[in-house]
MARDOTOR-32304 format. One line per field, with one value per residue (C-alpha): y negated, z, x. Coordinates in steps of 0.25 Angstrom, whole numbers, plus 5000, padded with zeros to 4 digits. Example, Ala and Ser with C-alpha at 12.3 -4.5 7.8 and 13.67 -1.06 7.14 Angstrom:
// MARDOTOR-32304
c2 = [5018; 5004]
c3 = [5031; 5029]
c1 = [5049; 5055]
END
This chain:
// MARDOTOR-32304
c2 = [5075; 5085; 5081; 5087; 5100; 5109; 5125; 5128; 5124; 5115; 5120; 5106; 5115; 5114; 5098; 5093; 5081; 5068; 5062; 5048; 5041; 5041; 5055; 5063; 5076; 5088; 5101; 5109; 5104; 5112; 5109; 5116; 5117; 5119; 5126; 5135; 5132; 5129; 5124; 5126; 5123; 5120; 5107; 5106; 5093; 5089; 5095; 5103; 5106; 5110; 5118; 5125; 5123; 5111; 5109; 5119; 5108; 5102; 5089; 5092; 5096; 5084; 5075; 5082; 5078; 5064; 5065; 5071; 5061; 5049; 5047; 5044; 5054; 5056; 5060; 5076; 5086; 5096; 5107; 5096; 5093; 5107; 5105; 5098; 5096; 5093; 5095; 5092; 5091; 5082; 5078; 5064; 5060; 5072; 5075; 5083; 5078; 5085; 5077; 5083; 5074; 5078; 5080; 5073; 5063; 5051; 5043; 5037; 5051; 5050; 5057; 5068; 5069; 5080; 5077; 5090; 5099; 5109; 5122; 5113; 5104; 5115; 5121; 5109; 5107; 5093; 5090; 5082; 5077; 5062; 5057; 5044; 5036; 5032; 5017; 5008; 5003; 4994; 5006; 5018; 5019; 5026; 5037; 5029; 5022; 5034; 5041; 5028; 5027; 5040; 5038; 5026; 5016; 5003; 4998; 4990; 4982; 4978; 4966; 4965; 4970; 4985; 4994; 5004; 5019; 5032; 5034; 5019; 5025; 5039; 5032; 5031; 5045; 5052; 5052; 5058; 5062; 5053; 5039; 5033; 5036; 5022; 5020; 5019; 5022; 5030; 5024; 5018; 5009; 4997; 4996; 4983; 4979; 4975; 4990; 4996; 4987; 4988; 5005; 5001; 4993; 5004; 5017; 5009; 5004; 4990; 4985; 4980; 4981; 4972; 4961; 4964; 4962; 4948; 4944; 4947; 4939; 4928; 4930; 4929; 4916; 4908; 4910; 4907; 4894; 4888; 4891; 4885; 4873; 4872; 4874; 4862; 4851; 4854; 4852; 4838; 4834; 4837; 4830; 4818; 4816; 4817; 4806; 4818; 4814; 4823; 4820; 4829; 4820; 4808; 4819; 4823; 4809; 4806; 4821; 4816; 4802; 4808; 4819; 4808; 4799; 4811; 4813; 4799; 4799; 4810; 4804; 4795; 4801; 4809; 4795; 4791; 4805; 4805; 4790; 4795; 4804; 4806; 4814; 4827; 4833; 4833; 4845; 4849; 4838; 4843; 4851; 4858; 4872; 4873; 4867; 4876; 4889; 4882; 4883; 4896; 4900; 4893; 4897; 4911; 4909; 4904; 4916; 4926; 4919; 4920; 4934; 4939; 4933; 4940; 4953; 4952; 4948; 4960; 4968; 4962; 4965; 4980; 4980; 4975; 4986; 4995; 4993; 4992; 5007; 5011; 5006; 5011; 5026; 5022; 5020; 5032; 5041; 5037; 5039; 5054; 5057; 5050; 5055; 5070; 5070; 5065; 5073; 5084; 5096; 5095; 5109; 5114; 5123; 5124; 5126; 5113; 5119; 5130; 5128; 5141; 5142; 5144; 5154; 5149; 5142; 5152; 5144; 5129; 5127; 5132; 5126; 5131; 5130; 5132; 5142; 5133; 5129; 5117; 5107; 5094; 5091; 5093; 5082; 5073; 5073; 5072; 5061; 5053; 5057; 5050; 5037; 5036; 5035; 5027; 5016; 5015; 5014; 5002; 4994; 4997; 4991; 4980; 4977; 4976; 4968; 4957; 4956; 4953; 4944; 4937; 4937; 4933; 4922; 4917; 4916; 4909; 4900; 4900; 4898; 4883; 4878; 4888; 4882; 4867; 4869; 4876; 4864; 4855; 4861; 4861; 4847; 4844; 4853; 4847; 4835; 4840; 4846; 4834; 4825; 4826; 4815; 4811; 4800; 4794; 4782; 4771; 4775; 4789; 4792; 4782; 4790; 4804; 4799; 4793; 4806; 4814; 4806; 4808; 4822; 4824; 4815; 4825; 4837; 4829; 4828; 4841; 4846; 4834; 4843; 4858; 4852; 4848; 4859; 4868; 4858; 4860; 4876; 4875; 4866; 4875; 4886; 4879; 4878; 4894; 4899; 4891; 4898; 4911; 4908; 4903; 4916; 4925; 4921; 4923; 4934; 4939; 4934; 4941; 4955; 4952; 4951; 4965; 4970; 4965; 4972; 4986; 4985; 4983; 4993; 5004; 4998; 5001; 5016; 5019; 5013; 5021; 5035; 5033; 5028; 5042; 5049; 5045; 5048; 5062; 5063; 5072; 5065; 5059; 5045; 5038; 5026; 5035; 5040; 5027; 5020; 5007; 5002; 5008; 4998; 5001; 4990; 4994; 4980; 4986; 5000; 5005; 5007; 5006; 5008; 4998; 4990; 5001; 5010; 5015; 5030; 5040; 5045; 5056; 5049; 5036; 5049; 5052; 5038; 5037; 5050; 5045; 5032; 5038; 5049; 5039; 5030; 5046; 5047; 5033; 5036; 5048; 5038; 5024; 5026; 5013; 5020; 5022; 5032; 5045; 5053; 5061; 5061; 5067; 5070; 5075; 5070; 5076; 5080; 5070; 5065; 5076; 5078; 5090; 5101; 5099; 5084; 5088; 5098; 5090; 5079; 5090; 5094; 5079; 5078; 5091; 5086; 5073; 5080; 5090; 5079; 5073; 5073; 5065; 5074; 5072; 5079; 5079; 5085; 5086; 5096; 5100; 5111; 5110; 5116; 5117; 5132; 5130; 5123; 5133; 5144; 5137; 5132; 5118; 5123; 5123; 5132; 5142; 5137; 5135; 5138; 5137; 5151; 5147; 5132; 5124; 5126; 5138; 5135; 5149]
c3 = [4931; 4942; 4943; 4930; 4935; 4942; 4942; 4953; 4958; 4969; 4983; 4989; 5002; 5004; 5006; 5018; 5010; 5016; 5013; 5009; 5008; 4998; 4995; 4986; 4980; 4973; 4982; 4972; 4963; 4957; 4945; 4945; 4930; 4937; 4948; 4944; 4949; 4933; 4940; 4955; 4958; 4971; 4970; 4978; 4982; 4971; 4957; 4951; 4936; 4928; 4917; 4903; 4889; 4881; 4883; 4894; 4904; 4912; 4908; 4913; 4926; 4928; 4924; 4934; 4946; 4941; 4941; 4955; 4960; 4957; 4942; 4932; 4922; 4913; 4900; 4903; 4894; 4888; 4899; 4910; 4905; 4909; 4924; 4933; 4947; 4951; 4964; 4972; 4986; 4988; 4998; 5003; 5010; 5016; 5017; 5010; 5002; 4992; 4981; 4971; 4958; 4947; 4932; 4925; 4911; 4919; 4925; 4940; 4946; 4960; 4969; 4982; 4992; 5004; 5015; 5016; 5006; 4995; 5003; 5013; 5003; 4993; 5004; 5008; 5000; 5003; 5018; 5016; 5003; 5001; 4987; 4983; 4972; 4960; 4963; 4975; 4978; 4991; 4997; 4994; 4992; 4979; 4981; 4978; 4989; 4999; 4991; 4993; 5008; 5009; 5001; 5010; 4998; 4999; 4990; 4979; 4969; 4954; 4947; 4945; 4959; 4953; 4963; 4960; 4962; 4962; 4947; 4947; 4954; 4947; 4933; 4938; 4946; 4934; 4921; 4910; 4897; 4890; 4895; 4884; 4886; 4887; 4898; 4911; 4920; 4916; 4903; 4907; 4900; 4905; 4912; 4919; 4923; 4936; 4939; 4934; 4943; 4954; 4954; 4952; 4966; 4973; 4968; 4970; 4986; 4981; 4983; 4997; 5002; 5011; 4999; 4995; 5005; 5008; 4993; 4997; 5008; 5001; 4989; 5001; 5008; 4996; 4994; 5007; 5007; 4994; 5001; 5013; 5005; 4996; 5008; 5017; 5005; 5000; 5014; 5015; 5000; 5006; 5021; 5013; 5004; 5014; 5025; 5037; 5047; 5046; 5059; 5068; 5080; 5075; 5073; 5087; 5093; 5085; 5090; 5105; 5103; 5096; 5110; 5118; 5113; 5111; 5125; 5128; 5120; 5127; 5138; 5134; 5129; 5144; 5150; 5142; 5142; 5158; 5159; 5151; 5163; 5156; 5144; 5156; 5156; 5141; 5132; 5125; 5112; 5098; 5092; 5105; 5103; 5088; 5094; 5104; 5094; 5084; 5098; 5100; 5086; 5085; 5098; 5094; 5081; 5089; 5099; 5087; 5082; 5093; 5097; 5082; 5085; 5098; 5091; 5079; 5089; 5097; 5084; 5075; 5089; 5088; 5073; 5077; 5087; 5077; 5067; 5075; 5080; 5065; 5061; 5074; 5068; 5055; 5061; 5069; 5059; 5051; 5062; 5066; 5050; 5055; 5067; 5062; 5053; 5062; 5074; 5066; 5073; 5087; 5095; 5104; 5113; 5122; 5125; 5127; 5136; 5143; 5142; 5136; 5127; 5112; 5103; 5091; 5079; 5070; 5058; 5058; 5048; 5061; 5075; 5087; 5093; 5084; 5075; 5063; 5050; 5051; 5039; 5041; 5028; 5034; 5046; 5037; 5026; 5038; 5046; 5030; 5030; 5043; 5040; 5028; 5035; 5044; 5034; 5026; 5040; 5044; 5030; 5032; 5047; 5042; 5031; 5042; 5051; 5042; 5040; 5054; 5056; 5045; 5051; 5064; 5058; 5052; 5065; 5071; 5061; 5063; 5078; 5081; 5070; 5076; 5091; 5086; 5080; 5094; 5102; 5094; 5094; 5109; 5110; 5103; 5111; 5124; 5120; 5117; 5130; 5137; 5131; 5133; 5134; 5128; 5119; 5114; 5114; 5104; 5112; 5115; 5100; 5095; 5107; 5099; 5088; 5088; 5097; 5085; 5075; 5086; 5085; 5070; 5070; 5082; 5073; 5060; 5069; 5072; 5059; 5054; 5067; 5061; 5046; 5051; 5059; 5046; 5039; 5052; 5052; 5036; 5037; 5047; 5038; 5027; 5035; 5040; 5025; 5019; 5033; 5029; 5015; 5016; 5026; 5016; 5004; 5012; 5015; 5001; 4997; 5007; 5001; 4987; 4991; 4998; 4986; 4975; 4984; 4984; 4970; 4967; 4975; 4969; 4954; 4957; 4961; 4950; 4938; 4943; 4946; 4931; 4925; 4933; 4926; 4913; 4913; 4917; 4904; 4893; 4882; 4875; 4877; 4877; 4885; 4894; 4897; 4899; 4904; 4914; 4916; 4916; 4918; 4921; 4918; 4925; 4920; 4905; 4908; 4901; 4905; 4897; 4899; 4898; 4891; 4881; 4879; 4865; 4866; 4859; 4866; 4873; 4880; 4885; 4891; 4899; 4902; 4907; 4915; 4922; 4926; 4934; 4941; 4943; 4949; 4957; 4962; 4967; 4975; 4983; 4986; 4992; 5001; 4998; 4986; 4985; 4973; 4978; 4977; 4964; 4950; 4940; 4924; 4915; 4903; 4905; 4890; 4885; 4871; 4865; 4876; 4873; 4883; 4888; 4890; 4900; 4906; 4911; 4916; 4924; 4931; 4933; 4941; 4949; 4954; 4957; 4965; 4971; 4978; 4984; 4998; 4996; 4996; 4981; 4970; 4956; 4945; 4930; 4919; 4908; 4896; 4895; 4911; 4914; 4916; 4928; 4933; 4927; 4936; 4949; 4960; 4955; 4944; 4947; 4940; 4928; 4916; 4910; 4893; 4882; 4888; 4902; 4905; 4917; 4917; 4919; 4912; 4906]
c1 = [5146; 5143; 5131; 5127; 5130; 5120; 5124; 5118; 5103; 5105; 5098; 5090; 5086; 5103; 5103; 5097; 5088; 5084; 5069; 5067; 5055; 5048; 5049; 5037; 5039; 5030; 5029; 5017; 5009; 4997; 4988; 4974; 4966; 4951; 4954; 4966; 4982; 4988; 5001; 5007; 5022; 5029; 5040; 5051; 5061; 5073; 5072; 5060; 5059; 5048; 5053; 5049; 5047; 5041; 5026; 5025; 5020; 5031; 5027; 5012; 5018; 5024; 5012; 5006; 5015; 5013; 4999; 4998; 5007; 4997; 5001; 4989; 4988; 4977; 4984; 4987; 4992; 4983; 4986; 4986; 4972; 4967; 4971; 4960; 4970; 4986; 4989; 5003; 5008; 5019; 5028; 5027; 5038; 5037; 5022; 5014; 5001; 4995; 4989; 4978; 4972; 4963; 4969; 4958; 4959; 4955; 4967; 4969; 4965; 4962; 4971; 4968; 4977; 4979; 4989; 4996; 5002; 4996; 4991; 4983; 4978; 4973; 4967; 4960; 4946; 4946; 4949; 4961; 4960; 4960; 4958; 4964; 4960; 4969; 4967; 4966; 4954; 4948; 4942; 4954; 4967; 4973; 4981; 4994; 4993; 4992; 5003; 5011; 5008; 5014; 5026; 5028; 5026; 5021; 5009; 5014; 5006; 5012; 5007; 4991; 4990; 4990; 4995; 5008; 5002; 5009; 5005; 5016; 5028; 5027; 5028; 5043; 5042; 5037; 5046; 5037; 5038; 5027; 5032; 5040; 5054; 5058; 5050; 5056; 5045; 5032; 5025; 5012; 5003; 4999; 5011; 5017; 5030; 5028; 5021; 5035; 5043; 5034; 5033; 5050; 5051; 5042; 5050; 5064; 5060; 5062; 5047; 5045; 5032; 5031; 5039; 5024; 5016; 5023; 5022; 5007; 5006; 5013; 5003; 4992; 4998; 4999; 4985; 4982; 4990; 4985; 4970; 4974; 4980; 4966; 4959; 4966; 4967; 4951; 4949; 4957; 4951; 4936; 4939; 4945; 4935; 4924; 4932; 4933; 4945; 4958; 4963; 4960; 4964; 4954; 4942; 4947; 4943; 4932; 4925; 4929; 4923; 4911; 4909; 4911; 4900; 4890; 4891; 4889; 4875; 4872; 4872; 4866; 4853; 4853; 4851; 4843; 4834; 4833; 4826; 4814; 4810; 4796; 4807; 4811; 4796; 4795; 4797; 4810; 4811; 4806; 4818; 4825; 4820; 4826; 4836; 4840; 4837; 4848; 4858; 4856; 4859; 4871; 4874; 4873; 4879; 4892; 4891; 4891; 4902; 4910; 4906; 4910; 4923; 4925; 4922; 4931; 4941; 4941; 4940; 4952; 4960; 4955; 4958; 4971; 4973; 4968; 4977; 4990; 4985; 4984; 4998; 5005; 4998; 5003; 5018; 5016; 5012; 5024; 5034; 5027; 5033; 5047; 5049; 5045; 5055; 5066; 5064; 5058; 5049; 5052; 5053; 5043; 5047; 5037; 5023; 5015; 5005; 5012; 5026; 5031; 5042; 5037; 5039; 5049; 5043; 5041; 5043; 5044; 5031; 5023; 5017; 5024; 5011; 5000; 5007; 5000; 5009; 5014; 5021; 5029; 5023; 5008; 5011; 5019; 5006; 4996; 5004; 5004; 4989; 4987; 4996; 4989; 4975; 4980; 4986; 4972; 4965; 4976; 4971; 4956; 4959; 4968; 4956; 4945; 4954; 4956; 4941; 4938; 4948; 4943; 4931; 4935; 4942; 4928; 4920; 4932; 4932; 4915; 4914; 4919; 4907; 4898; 4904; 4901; 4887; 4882; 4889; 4881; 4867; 4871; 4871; 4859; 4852; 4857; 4856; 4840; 4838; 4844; 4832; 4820; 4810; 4796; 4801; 4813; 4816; 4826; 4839; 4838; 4834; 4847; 4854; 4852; 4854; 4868; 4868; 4866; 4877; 4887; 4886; 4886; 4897; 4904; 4900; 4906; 4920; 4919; 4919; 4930; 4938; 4937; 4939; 4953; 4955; 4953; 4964; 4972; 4972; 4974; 4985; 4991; 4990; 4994; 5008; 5007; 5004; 5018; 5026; 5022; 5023; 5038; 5040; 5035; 5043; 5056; 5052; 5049; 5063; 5069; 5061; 5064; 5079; 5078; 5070; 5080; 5092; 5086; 5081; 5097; 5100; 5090; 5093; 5108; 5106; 5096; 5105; 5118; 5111; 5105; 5119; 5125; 5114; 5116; 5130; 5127; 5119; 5125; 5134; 5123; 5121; 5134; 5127; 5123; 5137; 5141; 5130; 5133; 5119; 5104; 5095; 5079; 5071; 5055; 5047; 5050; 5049; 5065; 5077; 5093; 5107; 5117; 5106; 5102; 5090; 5090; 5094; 5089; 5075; 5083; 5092; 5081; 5074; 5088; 5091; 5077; 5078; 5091; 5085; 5071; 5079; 5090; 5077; 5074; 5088; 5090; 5078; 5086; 5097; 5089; 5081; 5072; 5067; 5053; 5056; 5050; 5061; 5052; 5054; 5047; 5053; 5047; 5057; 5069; 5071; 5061; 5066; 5071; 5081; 5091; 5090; 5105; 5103; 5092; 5099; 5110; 5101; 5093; 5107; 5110; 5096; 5097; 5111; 5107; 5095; 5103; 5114; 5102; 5099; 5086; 5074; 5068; 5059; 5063; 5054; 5057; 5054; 5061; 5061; 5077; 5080; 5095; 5097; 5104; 5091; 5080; 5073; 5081; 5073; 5072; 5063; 5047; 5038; 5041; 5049; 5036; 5034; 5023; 5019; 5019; 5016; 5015; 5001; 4994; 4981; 4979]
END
């Protein structure tokens, strides 16, 4: 097949490349041991290879890329042990960021992250560094979750509510020489289905976000409907039980014909107040002063209420305002990238403040003003800096708005009770004021008190009223939660449907790349030559071909090779795929391999690298480098020996 062959280096710099995104690759990583440089190599887009003999520390190299990535690593190799610091600048879809983690025993490192590439961010003592934790917590976010924000990948939880981290998706980045060889993605312990096909769905682009957040919200509905439901049958059961009316037209009438009477008896008792003319000179009756201090409570108790309501009014609309402000900055942000890299670095030709023509840029990594360095990758890391701030500002607004509108929701729910019991301390002190006599006699007293009855009665109604209001407004919810219910599951129908297209879609893609590299393999597996089907299975972790997957060990490391960088170069031709558009191997003789094996499957790669016009990062080692391939510009470092290892601890 021509694609095997590979005379000549092939010269990336001659292919114009497109980026998609995703995209994450190494630029220079360095490892310190207490202060000294022990490794320092620059990285550059399509193939690298880490070369040299057995034991000469390739593979320590690559754990460390998988460590400074965010993988968890806390069993090193002896050599590893001695160094105290990795740091790598990457490019994230085009940004730089610089990310810097301590090598230590203890696992779930903590991670340090500059906005900006390698120089500034050794430079920089500690202004600009921002250190993320392994794991989420309320207060802080994990360094995942800015790593994934940057990638542009949505946050996605497995089963047990466990979040997928960067340490997940580089299980099937990183393909390592200590996993078991039948293992498809990176051997863990503890490991669970669902993780595997979770980190599956992310990398392939078929995990829909916002499939998530519905499956949420439905999840939150449903809730909310059987509480609503427990709620307005308790309340029927108790009202029932306890013989209150549950027609609100019949509590209507009653409260009018009560009111009506009331004030009848009022009037009553005035009559009957103003022929005792010896009653206007005497002093208020016994009672009237507590009276009036308990109107003035409530009465404040209700202008409180009402002022508090005001208030958070005005202040959910300012959090409102706020938060439409901190998403238009967050859009904005992200369409300054866009629209960079579509119009590019607009000429100007002219002095803003006086007009005169300006001398030609010198070079285009400097300011036609200023003179001052300046690096598309610096505005790109400091424009994702920015969004992310702004997205953890947008959650922390989103958090306090939610509190005050719950808040808000309480007083309004407070005020009508507070409302009544001011009305009705009102009315007994009118009604106190209004009467004042030296004696009472039979019918003004029977007058108060069927006064008295009457309005306990009205306050009994009154509360019958809001009882059947609350049924009403939880019936009406009741009917509003099954809407958006029904709404919802279409919905998440019509997802799943879209889901289980591109899954197809990407499965196809991935099984014919890995059948075509199988049958560039070497003439040593007849299955392999004549291979029809390669099926990846990710809930039990293995992988076969036309149903098989008993090969001698060699060959199972070849087959599972084929598949991950069949997995890598799907990733170059859909652009759904969250895949990174990085691969890491560190097995490509694993299993007593024989050196011309490997060889061919090195010039399989590079051709398939070389043809594409996706921008992409491939790195592997190997102690069995083609001769074509050795000391060429793909190669990074020395070819390193027993003599002269990765590391340079002496």
């Amino acid at each position: 097949m021509d694609m095997m062959v590979c005379e000549d280096v092939p010269n990336y710099s001659s292919i114009t490349m497109t980026q998609l995104e995703p995209t994450l690759m190494l630029c220079q990583m360095t490892v310190f041991s207490n202060g000294k440089v022990v490794y320092d190599q620059i990285f550059h887009s399509g193939v690298n290879i880490i070369r040299g003999a057995n034991s000469s520390g390739k593979s320590t190299i690559a754990d460390f890329i998988f460590f400074g990535l965010g993988g968890d690593l806390s069993t090193w190799k002896a050599e590893a042990e001695l160094c105290s610091e990795v740091f790598l600048e990457v490019s994230v879809n085009g940004a730089a960021l610089t990310l810097r983690r301590a090598v230590t025993k203890a696992s779930r490192q903590p991670m340090m992250i500059y906005w900006g590439d390698m120089a500034h961010a050794k430079a920089s003592a500690g202004e600009g560094w921002q250190i993320f934790s392994f794991q989420r917590t309320e207060e802080r976010q994990s360094f995942s979750q800015v790593l994934f924000r940057a990638l542009g990948f949505p946050e996605v939880r497995s089963d047990m509510e466990s979040n997928i981290t960067m340490h997940q998706i580089l299980r099937l980045i990183y393909v390592d020489q200590l996993s078991l060889v039948e293992d498809l993605m990176r051997t863990e312990h503890f490991d669970t289905p669902l993780t595997r096909e979770a980190v599956r769905d992310l990398l392939f682009g078929v995990y829909d976000d916002t499939l998530y957040r519905c499956e949420i919200k439905l999840r939150d509905k449903r809730r909310e409907l059987d509480k609503a439901e427990t709620e307005y049958n308790s309340a029927i059961g108790v009202l029932q039980q306890t013989g209150h009316e549950l027609d609100l037209e019949k509590v209507n009438i009653a409260l009018g014909k009560t009111t009506k009477f009331i004030a009848e008896l009022q009037n009553a008792i005035d009559e009957a107040s103003k022929s005792d003319a010896a009653s206007q000179n005497e002093s208020r009756p016994f009672g009237g002063e507590d009276l009036s201090i308990t109107l003035m409570d409530v009465r404040k108790d209700r202008e409180e209420c009402e002022k508090g309501i005001r208030t958070l009014e005005l202040d959910i609309e300012d959090s409102r305002e706020f938060i439409t402000m901190l998403e238009n900055r967050i859009a904005d942000v992200g369409e300054s990238i866009l629209t960079r890299e579509v119009l590019g670095d607009l000429p100007l030709t002219r002095c803003p403040h006086c007009l005169k023509t300006l001398e030609l840029r010198p070079s285009n990594d400097v300011c036609f003003l200023c003179k001052q360095s300046i690096s598309d990758t610096v505005g790109r890391s400091q424009a994702m800096r920015m969004r992310q701030e702004l997205v953890f500002q947008h959650r922390e607004s989103e958090s306090l708005l939610k509190d005050k509108e719950s808040r808000l929701t309480q007083l309004i729910e407070e005020l009508p009770a507070r409302v009544e019991k001011e009305r009705s301390v009102q009315r007994q002190f009118d009604a106190m004021m209004s009467t004042v006599r030296t004696s009472r006699d039979q019918y003004l007293d029977a007058l108060f008190v069927e006064k008295g009855t009457q309005e306990s009665q009205l306050q009994f109604f009154h509360m019958q009223a809001k009882a059947i209001g609350v049924l009403e407004r939880l019936k009406l919810r009741i009917g509003n939660l099954k809407s958006d219910i029904r709404r919802i599951d279409l919905e998440i129908l019509t997802k799943q449907k879209n889901q289980e297209s591109k899954k197809g879609e990407a499965f196809e893609v991935i099984h014919d790349l890995a059948v075509e590299l199988l049958k560039a393999d070497l003439p040593r597996e007849e299955a392999f030559q004549t291979a029809k089907k390669v099926a990846f299975d990710f809930r039990r972790n293995t992988f076969a071909v036309d149903g098989r997957n008993q090969f001698s060990a060699s060959s199972i490391s070849y087959l599972k090779n084929c598949i991950h960088y069949a997995i890598f170069f799907a990733s170059l031709r859909l652009p759904f795929f969250r895949y990174p558009r990085l691969i890491i191997c560190d097995n490509m003789e694993d299993k007593g391999m024989e050196s011309e094996r490997s060889q061919n499957f090195q010039r399989v790669i590079v051709s398939l690298s070389t043809r594409a016009v996706v921008t992409h990062q491939i790195i592997f080692t190997t102690s069995m480098i083609d001769s074509a391939l050795d000391r060429s510009e793909l190669c990074v470092g020395p070819h390193y020996n027993q003599n002269a290892k990765s590391l340079s601890l002496s």
